[in-house]
Backbone bond lengths (Angstrom), bond angles and torsions (degrees), N, CA, C in turn:
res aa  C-N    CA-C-N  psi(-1)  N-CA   C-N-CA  omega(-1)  CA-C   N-CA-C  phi
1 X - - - 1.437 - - 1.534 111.61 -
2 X 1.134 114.16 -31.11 1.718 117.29 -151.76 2.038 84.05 -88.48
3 X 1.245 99.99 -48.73 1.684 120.63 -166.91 2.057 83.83 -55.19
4 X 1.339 128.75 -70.79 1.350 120.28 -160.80 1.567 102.97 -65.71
5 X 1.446 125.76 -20.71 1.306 116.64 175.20 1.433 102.86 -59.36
6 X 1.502 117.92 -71.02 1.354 121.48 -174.90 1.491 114.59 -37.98
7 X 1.590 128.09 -38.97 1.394 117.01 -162.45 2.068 93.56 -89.02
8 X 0.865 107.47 1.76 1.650 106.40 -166.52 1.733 94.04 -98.97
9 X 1.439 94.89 -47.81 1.713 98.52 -178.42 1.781 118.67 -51.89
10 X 1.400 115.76 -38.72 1.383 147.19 -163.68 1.827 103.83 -85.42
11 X 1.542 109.94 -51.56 1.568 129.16 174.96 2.135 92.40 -57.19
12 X 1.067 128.08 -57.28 1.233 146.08 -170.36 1.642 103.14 -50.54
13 X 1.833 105.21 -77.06 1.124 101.35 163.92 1.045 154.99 -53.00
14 X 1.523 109.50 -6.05 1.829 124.59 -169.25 1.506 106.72 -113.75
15 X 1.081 104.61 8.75 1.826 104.33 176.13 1.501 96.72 -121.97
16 X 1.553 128.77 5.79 1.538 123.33 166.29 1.137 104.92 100.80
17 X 1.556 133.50 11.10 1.566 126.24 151.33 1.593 118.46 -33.61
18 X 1.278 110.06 159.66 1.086 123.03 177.43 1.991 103.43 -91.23
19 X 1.085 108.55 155.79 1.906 110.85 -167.96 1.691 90.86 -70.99
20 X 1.339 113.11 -32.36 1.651 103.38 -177.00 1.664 115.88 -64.41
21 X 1.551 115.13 -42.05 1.702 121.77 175.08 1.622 88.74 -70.37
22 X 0.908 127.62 -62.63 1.531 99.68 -159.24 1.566 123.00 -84.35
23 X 1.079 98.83 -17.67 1.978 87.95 140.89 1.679 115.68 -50.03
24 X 1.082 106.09 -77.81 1.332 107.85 -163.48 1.218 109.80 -56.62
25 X 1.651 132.96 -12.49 1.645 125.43 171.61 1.460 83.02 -63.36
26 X 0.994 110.71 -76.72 2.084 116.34 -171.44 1.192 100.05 1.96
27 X 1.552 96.95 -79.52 1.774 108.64 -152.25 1.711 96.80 -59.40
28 X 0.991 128.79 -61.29 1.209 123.17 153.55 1.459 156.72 47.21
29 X 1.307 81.54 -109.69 1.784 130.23 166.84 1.179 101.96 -65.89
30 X 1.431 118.94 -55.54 1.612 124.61 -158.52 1.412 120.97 -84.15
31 X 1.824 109.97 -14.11 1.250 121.78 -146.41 1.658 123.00 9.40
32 X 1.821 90.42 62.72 1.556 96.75 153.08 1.861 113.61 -96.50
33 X 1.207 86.96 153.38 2.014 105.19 160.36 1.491 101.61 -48.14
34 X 1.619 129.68 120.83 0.873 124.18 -158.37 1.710 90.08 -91.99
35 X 1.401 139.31 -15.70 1.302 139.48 -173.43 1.118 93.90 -91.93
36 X 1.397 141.96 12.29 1.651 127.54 165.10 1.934 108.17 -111.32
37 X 1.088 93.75 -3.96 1.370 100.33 -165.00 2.141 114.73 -110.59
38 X 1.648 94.13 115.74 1.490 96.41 166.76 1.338 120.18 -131.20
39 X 1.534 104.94 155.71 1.485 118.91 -149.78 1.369 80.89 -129.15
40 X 1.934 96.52 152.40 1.478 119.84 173.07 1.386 98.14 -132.14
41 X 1.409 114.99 137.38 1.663 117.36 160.15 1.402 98.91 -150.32
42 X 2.354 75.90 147.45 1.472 96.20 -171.01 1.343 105.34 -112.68
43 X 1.333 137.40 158.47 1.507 117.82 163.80 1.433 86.07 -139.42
44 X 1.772 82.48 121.61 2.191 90.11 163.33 1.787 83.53 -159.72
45 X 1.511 92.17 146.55 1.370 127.50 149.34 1.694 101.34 65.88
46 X 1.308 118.94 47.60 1.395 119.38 -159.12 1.104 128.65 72.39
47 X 0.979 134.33 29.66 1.386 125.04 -144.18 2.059 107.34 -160.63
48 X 1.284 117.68 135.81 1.299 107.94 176.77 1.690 99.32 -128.43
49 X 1.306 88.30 142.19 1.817 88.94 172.71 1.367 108.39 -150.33
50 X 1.382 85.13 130.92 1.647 100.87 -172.08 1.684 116.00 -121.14
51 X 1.391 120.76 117.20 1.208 151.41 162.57 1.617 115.35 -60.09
52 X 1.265 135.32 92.11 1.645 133.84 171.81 1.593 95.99 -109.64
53 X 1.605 99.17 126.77 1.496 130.73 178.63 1.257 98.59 -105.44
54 X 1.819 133.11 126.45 1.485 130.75 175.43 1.428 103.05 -125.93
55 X 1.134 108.91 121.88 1.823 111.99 162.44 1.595 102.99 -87.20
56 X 1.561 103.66 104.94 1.614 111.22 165.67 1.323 102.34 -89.24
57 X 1.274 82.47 158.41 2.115 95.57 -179.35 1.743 86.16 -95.59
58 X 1.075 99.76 171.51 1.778 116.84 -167.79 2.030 84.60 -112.90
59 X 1.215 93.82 155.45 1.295 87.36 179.25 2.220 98.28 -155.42
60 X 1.786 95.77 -13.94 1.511 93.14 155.59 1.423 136.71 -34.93
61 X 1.356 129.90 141.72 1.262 150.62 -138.74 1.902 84.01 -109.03
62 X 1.118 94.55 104.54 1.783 112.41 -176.94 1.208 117.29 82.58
63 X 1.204 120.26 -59.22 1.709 121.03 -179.48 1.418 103.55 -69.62
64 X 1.410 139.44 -0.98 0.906 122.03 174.41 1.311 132.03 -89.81
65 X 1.753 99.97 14.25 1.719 108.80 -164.02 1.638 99.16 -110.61
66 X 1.267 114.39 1.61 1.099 135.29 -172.92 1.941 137.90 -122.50
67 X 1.861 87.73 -16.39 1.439 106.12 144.40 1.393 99.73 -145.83
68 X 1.504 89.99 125.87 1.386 113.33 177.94 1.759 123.62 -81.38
69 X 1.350 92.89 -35.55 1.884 107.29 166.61 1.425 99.43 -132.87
70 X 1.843 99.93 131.55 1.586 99.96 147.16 1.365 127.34 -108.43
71 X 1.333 122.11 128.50 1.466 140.47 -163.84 1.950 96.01 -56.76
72 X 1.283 134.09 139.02 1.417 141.73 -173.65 1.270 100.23 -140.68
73 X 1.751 126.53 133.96 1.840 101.94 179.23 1.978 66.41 -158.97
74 X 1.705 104.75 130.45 1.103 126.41 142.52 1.449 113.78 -110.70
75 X 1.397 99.13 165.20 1.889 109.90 153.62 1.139 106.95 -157.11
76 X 1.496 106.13 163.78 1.389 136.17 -165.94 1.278 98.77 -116.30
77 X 1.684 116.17 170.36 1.288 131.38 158.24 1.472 115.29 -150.48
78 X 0.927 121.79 132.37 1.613 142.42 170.39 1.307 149.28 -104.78
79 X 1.223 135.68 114.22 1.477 122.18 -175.13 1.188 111.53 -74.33
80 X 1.479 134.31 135.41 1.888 130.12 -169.12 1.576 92.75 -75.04
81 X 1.210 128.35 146.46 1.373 146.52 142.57 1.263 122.20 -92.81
């Protein structure tokens, strides 16, 4: 989920979206919680790359009382069009 947010967020930004549409493809695409979820974008040299950080809730049967969030971080990269 976190991995298709990032390539949807990055696909968004590299064809000249605005940072507001391609957030929201993210959240989206990925069907993450959009209040658990942060995004980084870079733009250099043609190129956009985007970083999505997800705080999942744990929801495992024992270990889950003991991590409460697990940290998730894809990125993408893109050539701008």
């Amino acid at each position: 989920m976190v991995t298709h947010a990032a390539r949807e967020r990055a696909r968004v930004a590299a064809v000249g979206g605005t940072d507001e549409a391609a957030s929201h493809a993210a959240a989206v695409a990925g069907g993450l919680s959009p209040s658990r979820v942060r995004v980084t974008v870079e733009r250099s040299g043609g190129r956009v790359h985007v970083r999505v950080d997800y705080a999942a809730a744990s929801d495992a049967p024992l270990v889950g009382v003991f991590l409460d969030v697990v940290p998730l971080t894809a990125s993408a990269t893109m050539r701008t069009e």
